[in-house]
Backbone of each chain as ProteinMPNN parsed JSONL, in Angstrom:
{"seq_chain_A": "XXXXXXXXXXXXXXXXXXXXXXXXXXXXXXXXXXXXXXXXXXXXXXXXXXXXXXXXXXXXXXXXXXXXXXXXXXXXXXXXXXXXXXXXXXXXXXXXXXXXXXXXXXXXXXXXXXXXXXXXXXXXXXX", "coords_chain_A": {"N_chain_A": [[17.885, 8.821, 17.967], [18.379, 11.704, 15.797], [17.878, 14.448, 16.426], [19.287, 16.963, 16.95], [20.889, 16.616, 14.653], [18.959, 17.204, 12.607], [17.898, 19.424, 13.037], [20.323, 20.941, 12.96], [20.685, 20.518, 9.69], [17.984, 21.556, 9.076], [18.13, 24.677, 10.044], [20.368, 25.031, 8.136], [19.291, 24.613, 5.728], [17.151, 26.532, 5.47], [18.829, 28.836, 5.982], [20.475, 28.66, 3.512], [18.34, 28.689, 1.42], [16.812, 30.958, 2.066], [19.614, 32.876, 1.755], [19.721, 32.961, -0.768], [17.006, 33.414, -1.898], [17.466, 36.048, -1.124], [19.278, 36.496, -3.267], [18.045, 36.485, -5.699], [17.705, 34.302, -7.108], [16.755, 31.745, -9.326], [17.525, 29.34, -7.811], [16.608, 28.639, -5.593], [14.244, 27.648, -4.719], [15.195, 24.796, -4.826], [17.282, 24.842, -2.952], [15.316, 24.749, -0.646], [13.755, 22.191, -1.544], [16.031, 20.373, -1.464], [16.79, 20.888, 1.263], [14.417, 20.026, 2.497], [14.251, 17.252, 1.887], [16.848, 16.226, 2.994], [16.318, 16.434, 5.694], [14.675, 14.253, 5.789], [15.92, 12.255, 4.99], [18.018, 11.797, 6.755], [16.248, 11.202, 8.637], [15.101, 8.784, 8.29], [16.121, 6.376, 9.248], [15.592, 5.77, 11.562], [12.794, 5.769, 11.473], [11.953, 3.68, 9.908], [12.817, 2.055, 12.044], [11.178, 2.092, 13.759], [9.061, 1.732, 12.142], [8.792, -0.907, 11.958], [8.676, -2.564, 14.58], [6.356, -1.888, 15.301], [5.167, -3.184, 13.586], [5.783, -5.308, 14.224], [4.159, -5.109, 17.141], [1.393, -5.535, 15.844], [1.482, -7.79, 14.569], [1.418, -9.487, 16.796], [-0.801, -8.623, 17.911], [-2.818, -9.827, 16.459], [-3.93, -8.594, 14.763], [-5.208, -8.571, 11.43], [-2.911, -9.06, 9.073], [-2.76, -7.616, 6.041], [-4.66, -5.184, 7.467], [-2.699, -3.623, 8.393], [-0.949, -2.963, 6.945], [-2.052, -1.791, 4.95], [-2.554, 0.693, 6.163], [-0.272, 1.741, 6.318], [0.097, 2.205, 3.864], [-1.383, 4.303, 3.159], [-0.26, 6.188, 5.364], [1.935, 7.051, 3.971], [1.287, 7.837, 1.588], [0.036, 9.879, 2.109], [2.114, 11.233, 3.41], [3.88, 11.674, 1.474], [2.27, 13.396, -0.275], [2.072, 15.911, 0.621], [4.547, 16.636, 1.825], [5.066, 17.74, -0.932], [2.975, 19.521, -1.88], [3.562, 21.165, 0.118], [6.128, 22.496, -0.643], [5.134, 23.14, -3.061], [3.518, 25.367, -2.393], [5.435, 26.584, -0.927], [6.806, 27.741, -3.018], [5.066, 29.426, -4.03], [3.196, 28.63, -5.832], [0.736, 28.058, -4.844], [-1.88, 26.888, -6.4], [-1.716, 24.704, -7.531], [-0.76, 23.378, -5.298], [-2.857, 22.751, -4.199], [-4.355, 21.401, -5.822], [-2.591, 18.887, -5.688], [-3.455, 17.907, -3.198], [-5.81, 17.439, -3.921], [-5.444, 15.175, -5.358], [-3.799, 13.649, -3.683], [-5.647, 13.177, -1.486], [-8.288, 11.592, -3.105], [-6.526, 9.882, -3.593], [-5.915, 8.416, -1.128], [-8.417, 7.74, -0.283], [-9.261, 5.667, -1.888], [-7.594, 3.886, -1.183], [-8.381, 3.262, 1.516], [-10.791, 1.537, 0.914], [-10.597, -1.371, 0.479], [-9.759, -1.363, 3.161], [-12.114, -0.879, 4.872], [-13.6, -2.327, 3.668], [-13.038, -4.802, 5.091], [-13.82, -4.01, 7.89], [-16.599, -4.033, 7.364], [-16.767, -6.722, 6.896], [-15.988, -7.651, 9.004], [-17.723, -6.664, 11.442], [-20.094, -7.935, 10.367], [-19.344, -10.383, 10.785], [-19.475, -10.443, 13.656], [-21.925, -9.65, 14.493]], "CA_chain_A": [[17.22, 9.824, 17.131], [19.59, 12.711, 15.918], [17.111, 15.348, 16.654], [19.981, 17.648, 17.125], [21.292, 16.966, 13.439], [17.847, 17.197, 11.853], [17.522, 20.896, 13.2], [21.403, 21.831, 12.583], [20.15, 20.536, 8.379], [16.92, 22.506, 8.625], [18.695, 25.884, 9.66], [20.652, 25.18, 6.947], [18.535, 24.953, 4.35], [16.615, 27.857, 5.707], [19.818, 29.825, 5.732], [20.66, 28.811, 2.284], [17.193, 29.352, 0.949], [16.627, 32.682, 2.573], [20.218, 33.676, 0.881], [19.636, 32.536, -2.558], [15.982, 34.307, -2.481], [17.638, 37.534, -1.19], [19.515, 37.025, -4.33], [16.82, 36.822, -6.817], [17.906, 33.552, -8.08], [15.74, 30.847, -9.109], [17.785, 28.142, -7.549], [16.214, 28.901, -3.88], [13.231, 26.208, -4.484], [16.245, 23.605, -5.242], [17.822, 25.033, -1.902], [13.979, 24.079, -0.078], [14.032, 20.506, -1.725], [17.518, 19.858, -0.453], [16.488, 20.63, 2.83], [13.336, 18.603, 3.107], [15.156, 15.614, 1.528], [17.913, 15.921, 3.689], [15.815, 16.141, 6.811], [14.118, 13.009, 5.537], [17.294, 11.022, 4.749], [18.646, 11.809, 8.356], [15.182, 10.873, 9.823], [14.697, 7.856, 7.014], [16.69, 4.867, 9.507], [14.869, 5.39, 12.852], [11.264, 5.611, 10.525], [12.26, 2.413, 9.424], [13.03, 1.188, 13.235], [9.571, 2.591, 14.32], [7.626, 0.855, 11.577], [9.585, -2.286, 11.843], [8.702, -2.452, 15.905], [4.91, -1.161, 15.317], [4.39, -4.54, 12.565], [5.59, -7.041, 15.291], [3.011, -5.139, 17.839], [0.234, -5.444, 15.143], [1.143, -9.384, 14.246], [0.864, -10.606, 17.795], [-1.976, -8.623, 18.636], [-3.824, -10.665, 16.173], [-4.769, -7.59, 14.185], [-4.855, -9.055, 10.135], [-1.484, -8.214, 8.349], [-2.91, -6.23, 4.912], [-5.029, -4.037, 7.448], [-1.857, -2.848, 8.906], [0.023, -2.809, 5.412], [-3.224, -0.652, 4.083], [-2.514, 2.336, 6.64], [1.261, 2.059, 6.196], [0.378, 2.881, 3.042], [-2.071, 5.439, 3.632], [0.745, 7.064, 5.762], [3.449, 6.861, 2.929], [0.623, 8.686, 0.765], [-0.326, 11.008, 2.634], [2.966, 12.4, 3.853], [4.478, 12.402, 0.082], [1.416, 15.05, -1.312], [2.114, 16.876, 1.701], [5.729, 17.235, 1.165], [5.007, 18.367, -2.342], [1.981, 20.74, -1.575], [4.184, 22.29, 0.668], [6.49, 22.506, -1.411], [4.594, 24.353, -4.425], [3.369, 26.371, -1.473], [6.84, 27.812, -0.218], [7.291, 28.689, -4.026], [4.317, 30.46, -3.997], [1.975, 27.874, -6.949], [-0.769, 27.239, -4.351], [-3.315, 26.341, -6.754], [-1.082, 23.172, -7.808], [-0.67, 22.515, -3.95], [-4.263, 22.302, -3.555], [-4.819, 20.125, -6.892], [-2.001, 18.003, -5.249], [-3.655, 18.0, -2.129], [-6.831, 16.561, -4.167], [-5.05, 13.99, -5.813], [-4.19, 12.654, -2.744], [-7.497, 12.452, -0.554], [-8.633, 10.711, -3.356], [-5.607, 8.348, -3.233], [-5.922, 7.547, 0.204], [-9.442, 7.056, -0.423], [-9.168, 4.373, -3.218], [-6.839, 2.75, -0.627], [-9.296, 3.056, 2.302], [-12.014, 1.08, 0.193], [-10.082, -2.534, 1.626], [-10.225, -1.855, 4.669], [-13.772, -0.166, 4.975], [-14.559, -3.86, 3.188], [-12.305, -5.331, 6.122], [-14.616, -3.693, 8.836], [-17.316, -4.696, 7.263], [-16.955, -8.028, 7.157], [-15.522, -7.955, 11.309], [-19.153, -6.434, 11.936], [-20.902, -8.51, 10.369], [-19.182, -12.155, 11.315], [-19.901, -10.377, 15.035], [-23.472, -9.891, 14.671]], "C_chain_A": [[18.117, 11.064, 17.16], [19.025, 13.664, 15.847], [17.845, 16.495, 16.509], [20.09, 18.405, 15.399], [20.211, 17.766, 12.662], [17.531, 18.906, 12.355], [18.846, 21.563, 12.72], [21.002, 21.471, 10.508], [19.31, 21.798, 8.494], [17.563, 23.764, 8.481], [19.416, 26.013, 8.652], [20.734, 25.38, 5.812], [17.927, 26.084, 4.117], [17.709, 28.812, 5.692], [19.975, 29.958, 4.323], [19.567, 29.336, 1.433], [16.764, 30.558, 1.098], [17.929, 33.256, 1.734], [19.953, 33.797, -0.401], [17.92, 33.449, -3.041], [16.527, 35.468, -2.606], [18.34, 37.89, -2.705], [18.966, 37.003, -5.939], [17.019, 35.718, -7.536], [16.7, 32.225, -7.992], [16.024, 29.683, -8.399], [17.552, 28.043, -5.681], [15.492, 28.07, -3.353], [14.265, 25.222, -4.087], [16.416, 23.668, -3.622], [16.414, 24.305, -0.671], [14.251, 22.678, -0.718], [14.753, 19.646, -1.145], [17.306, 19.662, 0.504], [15.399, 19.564, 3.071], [14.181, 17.513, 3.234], [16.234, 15.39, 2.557], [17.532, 15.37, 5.286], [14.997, 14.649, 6.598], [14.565, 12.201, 5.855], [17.667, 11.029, 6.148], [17.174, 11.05, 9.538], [14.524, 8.781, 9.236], [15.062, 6.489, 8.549], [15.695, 4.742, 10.857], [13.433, 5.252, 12.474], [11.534, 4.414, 10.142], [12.306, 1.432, 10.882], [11.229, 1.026, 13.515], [8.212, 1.157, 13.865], [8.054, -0.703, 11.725], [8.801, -2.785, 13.658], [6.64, -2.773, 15.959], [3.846, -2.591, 14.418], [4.517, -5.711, 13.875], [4.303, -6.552, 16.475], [1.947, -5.697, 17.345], [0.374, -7.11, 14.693], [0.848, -9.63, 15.826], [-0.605, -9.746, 18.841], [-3.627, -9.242, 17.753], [-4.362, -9.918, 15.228], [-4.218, -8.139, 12.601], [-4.002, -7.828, 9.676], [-1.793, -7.468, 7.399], [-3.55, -4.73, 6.041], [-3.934, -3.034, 7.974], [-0.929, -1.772, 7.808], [-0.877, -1.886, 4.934], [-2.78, 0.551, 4.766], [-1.533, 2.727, 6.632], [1.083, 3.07, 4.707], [-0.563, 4.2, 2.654], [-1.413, 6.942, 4.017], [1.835, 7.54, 4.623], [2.642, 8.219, 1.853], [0.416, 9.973, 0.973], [1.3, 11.936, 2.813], [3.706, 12.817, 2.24], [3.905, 13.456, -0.676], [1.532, 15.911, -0.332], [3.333, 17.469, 1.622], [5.692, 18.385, -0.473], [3.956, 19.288, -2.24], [2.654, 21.732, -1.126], [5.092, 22.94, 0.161], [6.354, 23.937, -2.587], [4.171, 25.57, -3.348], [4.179, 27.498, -1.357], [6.999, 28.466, -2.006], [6.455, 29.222, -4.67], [3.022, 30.148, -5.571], [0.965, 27.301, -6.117], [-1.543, 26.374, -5.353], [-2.532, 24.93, -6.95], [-1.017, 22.519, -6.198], [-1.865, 22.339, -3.696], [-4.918, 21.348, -4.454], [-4.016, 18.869, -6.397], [-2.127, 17.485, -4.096], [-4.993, 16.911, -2.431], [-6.392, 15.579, -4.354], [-4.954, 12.966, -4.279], [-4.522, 12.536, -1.689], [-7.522, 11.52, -1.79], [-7.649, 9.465, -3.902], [-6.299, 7.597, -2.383], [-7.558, 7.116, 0.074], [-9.821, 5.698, -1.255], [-8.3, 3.612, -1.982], [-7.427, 2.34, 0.656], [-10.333, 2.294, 2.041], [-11.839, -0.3, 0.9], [-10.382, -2.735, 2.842], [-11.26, -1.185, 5.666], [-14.185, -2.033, 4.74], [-14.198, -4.987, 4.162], [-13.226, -5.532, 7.354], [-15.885, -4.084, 9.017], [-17.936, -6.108, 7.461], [-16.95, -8.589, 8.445], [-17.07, -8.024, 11.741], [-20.144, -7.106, 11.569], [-20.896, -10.047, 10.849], [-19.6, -11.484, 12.862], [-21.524, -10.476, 15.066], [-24.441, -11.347, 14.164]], "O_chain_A": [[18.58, 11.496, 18.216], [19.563, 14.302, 14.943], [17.208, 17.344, 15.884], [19.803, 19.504, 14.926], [20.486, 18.843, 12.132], [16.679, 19.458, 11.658], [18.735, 22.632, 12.121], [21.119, 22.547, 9.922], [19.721, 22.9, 8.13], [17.737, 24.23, 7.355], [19.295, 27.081, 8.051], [21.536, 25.917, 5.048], [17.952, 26.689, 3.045], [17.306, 29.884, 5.24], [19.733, 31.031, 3.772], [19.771, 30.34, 0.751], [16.323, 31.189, 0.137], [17.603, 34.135, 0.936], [20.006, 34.863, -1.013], [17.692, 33.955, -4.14], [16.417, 36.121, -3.644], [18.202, 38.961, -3.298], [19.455, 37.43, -6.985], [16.614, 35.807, -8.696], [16.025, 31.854, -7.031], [15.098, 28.893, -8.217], [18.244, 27.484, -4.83], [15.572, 27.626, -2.208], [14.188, 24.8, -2.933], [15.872, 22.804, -2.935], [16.725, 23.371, 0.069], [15.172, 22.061, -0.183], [14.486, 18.604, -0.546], [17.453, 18.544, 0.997], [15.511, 18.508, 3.694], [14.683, 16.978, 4.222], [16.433, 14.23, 2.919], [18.034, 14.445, 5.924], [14.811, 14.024, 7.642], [14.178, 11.381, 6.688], [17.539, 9.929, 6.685], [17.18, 10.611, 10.688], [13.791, 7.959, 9.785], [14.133, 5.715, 8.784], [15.112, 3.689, 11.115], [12.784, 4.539, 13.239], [10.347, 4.104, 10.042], [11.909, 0.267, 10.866], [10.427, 0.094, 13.45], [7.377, 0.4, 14.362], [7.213, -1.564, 11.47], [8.243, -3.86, 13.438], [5.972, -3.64, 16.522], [2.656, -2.902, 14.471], [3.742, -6.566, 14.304], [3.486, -7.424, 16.771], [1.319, -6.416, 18.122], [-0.691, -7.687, 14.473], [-0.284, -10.087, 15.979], [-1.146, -10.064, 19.9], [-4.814, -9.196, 18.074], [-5.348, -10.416, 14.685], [-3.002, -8.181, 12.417], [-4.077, -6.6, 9.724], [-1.245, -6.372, 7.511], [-3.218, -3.571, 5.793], [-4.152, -1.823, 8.011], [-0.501, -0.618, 7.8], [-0.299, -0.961, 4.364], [-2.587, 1.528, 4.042], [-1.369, 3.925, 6.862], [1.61, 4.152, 4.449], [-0.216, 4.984, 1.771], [-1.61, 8.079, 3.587], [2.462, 8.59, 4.767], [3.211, 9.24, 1.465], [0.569, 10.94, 0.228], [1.495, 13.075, 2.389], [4.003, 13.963, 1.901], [4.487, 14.223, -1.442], [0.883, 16.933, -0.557], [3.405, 18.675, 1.386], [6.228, 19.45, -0.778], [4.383, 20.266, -2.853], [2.611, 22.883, -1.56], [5.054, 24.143, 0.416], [6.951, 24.983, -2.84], [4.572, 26.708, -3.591], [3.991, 28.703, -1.523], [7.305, 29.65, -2.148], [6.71, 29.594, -5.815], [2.306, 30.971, -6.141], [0.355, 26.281, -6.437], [-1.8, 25.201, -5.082], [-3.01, 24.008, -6.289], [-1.208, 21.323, -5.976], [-2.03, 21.59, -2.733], [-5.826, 20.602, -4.09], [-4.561, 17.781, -6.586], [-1.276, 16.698, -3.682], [-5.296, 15.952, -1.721], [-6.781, 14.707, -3.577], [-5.646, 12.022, -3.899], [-3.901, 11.888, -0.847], [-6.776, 10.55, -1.66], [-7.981, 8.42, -4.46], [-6.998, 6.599, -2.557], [-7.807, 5.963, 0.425], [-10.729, 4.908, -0.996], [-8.547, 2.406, -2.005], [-7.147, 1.212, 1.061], [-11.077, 2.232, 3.02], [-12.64, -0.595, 1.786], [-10.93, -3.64, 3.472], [-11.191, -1.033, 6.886], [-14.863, -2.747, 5.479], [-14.867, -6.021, 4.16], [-13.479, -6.628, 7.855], [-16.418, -4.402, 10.08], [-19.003, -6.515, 7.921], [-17.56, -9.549, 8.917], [-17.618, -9.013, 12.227], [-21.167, -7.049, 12.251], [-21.85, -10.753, 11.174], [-20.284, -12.347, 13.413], [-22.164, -11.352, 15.648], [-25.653, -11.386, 14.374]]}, "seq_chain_B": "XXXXXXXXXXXXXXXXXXXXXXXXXXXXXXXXXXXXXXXXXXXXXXXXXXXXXXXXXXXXXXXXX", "coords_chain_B": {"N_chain_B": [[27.834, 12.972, 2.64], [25.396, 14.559, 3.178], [25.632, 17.361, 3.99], [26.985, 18.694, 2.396], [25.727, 19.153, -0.013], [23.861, 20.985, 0.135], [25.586, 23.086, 0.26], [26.31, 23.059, -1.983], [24.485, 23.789, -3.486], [24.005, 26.435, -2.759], [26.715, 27.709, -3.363], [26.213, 26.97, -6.097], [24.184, 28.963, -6.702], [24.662, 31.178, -6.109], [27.066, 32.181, -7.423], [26.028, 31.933, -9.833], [24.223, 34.074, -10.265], [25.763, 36.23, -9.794], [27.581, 35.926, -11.89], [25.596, 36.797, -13.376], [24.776, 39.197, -13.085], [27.216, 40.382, -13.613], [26.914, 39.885, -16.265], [25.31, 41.035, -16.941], [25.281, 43.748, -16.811], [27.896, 44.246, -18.715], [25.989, 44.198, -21.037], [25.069, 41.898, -22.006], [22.822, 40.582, -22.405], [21.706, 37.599, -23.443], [23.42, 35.864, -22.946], [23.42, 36.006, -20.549], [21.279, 35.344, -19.919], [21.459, 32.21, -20.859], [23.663, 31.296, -18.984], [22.441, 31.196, -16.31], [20.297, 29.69, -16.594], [22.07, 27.362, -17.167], [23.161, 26.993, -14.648], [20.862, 26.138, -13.883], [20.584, 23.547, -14.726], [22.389, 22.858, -13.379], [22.315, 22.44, -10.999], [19.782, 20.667, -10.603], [20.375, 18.309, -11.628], [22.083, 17.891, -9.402], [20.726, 17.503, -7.374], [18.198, 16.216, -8.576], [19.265, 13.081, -8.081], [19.192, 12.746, -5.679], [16.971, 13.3, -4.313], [15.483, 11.522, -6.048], [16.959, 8.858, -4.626], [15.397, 9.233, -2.132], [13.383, 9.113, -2.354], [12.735, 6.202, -3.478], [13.59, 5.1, -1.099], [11.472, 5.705, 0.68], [9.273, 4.44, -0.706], [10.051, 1.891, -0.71], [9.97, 1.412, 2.483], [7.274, 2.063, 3.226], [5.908, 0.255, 1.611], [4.707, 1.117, -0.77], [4.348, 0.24, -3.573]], "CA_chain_B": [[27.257, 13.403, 1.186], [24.183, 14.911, 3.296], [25.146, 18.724, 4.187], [27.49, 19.506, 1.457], [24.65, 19.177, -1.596], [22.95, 22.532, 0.411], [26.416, 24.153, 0.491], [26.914, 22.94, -3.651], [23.584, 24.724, -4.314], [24.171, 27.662, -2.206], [27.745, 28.27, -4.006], [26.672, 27.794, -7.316], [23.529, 29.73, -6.822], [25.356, 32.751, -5.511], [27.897, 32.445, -8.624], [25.639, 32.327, -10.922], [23.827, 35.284, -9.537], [26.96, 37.101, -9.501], [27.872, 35.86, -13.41], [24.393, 37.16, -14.251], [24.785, 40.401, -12.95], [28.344, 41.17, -14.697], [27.121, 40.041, -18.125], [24.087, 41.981, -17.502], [26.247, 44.981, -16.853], [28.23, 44.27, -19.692], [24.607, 44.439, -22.293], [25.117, 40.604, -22.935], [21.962, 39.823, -21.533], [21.371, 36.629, -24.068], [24.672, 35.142, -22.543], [23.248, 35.989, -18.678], [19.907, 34.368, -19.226], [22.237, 31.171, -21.032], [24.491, 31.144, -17.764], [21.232, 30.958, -15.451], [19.945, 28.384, -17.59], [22.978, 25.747, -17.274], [23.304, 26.509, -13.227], [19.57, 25.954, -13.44], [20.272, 22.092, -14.84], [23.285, 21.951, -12.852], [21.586, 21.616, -9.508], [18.599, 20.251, -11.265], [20.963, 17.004, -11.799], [22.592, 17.418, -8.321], [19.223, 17.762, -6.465], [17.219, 15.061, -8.73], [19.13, 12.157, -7.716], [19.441, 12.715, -4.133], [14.793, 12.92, -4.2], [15.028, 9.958, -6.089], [16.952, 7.985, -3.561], [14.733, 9.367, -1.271], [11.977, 8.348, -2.894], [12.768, 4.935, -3.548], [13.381, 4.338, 0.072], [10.042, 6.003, 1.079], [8.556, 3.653, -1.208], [10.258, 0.87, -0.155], [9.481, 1.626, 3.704], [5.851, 2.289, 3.025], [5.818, -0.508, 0.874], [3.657, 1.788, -1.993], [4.408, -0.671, -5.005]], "C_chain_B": [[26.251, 14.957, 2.173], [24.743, 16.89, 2.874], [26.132, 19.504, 2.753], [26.55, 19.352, 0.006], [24.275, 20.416, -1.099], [24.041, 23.074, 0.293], [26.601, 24.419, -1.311], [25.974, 24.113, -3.966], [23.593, 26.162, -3.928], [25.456, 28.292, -2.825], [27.412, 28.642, -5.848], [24.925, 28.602, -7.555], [23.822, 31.186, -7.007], [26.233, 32.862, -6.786], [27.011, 32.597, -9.642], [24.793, 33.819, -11.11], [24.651, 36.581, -10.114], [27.465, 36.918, -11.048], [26.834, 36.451, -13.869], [24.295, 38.602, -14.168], [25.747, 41.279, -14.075], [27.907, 41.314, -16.02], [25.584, 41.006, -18.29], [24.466, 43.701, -17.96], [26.653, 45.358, -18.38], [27.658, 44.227, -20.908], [25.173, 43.075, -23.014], [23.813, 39.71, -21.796], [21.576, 38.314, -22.277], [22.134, 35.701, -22.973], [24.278, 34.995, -20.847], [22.347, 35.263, -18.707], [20.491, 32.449, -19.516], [22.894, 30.606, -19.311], [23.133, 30.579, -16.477], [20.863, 29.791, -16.006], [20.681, 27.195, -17.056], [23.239, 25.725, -15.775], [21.738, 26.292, -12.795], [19.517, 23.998, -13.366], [21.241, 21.543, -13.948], [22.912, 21.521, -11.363], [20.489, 21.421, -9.689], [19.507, 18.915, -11.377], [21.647, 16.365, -10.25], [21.146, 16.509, -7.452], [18.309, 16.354, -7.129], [18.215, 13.335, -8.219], [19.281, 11.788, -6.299], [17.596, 12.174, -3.859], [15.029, 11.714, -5.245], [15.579, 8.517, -5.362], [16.088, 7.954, -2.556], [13.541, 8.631, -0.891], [12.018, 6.972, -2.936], [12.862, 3.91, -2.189], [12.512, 4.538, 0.582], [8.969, 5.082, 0.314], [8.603, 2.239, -0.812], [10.016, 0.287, 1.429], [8.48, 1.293, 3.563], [5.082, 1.47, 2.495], [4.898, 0.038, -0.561], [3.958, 1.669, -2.948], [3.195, 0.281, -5.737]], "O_chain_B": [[26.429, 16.134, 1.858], [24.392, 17.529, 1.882], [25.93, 20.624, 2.283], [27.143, 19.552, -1.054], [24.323, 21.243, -2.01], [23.683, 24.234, 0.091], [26.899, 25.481, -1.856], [26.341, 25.152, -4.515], [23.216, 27.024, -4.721], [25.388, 29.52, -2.867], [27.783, 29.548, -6.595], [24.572, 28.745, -8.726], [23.379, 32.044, -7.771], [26.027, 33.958, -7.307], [27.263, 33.509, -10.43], [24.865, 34.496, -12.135], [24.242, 37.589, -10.691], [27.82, 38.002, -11.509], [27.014, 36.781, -15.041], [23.776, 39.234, -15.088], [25.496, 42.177, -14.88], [28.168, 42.229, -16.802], [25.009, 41.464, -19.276], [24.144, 44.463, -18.871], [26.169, 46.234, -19.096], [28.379, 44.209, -21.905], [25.604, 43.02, -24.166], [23.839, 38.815, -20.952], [20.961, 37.66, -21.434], [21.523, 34.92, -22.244], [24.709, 34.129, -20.085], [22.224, 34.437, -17.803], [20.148, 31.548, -18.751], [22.491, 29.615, -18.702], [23.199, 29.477, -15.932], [21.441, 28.794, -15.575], [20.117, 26.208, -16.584], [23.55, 24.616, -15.342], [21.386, 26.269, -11.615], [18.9, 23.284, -12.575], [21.281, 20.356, -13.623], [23.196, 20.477, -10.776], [19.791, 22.027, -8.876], [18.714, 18.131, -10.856], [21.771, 15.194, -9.893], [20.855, 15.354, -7.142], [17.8, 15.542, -6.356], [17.432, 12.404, -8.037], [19.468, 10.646, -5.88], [17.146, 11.121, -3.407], [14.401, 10.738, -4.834], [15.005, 7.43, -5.408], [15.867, 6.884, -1.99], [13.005, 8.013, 0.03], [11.116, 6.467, -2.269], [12.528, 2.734, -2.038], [12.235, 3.582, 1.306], [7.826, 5.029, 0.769], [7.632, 1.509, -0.611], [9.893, -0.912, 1.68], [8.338, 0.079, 3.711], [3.859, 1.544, 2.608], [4.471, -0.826, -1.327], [4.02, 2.681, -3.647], [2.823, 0.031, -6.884]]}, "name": "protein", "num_of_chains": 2, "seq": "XXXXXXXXXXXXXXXXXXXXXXXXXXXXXXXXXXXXXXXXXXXXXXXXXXXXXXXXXXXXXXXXXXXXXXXXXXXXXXXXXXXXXXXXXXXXXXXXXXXXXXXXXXXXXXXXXXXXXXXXXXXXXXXXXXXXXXXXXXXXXXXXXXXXXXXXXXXXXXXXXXXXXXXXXXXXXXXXXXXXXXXXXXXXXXXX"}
């Protein structure tokens, strides 16, 4: 994990972004984007080890393969309107980060419906 | 690739900045808001395909077909 890199990016971006506001230009968001993305891309291969590691726990503990695949994608959802909330945030369009914030709850909710119907069914073959 | 895209946008931010000022100086403000404009698409083209690799592997991770 290059923990190191992923903070020498961030200051980076935060340097660049902080200059480019001081100079009144609009291309300061761009400079924020960059950085996320970059910190992403650098964090992208060991997120990939993680979840790769986390599926073989979840097959041999017997736990059914979509409900695992449902919260992967739960996770995937969630952190992309979060990126982008924050996003409109730093450039100061709240109200869009909080409409983008609705959108997705009621993602993840439409994708929670499965495996609500998942649980269901566990609880009731037990009883 | 990674750290030099923040240095691209940080150079031609600052230039264009700095072109927008002179021609403002010079009472060609049409020509300054033009200049802003085209370093607006030019790291608007750098910047979009870097988030859509991004994206495509966050999708592909996540599996969110």
């Amino acid at each position: 994990m290059q923990i190191v890199k992923v903070i020498g990016v961030g200051l980076i971006g935060a340097l660049v972004a902080g200059l480019l506001r001081q100079e009144k230009s609009e291309l300061y968001i761009f400079a924020i984007i960059a950085g996320g993305a970059l910190i992403l891309i650098v964090i992208l291969s060991s997120l990939t080890e993680v979840i790769a590691q986390f599926g073989m726990l979840v097959g041999r503990s017997g736990i059914d393969e979509s409900l695992f695949a449902g919260v992967l994608k739960i996770i995937g959802v969630g952190y992309i309107t979060e990126y982008a909330s924050a996003l409109c945030n730093d450039y100061g369009v709240s109200s869009i980060a909080n409409k983008m914030q609705l959108a997705g709850k009621v993602a993840i909710f439409f994708m929670t419906l499965p495996v609500l119907a998942n649980l269901v069914e566990v609880i009731s073959s037990m009883l | 690739m990674d750290i030099s895209v923040l240095f691209k946008i940080a150079g031609i931010g600052l230039l264009a900045a700095i072109i927008n000022t002179i021609l403002r100086k010079s009472d060609k403000e049409e020509i300054a808001t033009i200049t802003t404009l085209a370093s607006l698409v030019i790291v608007l083209v750098i910047v979009l395909d870097m988030i859509a690799s991004l994206f495509d592997s966050i999708k592909s991770i996540f599996s969110l077909y």
